[in-house]
N, C-alpha and C positions, 0 to 999 in steps of 0.2 A: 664396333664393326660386326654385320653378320656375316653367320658362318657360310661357306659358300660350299654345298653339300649337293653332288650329282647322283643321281640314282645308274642303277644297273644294272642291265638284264639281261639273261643270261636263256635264250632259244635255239635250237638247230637255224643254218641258214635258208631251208625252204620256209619256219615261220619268219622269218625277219622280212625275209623276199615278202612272202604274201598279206605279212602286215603293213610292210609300204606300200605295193600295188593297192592295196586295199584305200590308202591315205590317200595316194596319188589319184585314186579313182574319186575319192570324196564320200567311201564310203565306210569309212572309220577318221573317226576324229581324237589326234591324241591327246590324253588328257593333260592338266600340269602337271601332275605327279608319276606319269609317265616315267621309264627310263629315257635317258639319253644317250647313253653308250651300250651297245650290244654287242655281247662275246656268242661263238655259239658254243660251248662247254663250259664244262668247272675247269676244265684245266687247261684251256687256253686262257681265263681269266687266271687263274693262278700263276700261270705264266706270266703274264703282263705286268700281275700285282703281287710277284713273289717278296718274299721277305725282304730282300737285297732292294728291290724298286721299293718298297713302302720305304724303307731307311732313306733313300737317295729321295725321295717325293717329300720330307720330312724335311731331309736336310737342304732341299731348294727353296721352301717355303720360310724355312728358320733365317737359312745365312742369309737369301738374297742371292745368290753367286751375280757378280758382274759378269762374269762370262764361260763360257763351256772351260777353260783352262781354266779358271778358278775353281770350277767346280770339281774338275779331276783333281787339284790338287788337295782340297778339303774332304773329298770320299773317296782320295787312294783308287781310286775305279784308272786304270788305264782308257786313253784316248778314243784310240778306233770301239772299244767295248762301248765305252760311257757314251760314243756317240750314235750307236744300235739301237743302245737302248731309250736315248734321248727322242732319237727319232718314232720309235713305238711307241715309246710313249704321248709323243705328239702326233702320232697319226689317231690313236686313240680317244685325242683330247685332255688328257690329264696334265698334258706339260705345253706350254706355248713357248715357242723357239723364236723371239726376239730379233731384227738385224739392227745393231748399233753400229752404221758406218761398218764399218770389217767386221767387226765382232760380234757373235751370237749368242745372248742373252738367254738362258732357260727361266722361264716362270713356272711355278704351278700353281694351278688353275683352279684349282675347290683345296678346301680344308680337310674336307670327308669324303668317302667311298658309300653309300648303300648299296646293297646288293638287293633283287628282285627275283626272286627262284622259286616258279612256280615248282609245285612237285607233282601237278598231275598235267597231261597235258591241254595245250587249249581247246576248249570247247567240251572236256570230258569235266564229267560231277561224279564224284562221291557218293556211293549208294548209301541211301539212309541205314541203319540198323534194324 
């Protein structure tokens, strides 16, 4: 099986805004190696993919959970918590929330995280030496 591995990039929300307008207009095309999820800090991604969600994004992929209550009972995560974060993380794209008849199913979605962190801004270069 391959691996199923998302990239991620990490810009303020006026680049993200003016890179889609840009797309939308047809005048950027993104590439395949593009990201696909865009945070606009380090530390709203940190947040998203703190230590506590890598473990619980691990352990959905491992166990399989049949359902949101199995899955609280295997990560000890209380209910309303476990289901916060279920949901961010599925607005995100990293977890897909499943309906089985009544009951809601968490997937996750990729095996890996790449991150994308320009350090200079777009369109600025690095003076020669």
């Amino acid at each position: 099986m391959t691996e199923r591995i998302v990239k991620v990039g990490i810009a303020p929300y006026e680049q993200q805004k003016a890179r889609l307008m840009a797309i939308a207009r047809g005048e950027h095309k993104p590439a395949s190696d593009d990201p696909k999820i865009w945070f606009s800090s380090i530390e709203s991604f940190a947040q998203v993919l703190s230590t506590k969600n890598q473990l619980l994004l691990e352990l959905i992929a491992e166990a399989e959970p049949k359902s949101v209550a199995e899955l609280e009972s295997l990560s000890g995560r209380k209910g309303p918590n476990l289901s916060r974060t279920l949901k961010t993380l599925a607005r995100f794209g990293l977890v897909e929330l499943r309906r089985q008849g009544r009951t809601l199913v968490p997937r996750a979605v990729y095996d890996r995280v790449s991150v994308d962190l320009p350090l200079l801004a777009a369109g600025q270069h690095r003076e020669s030496p």
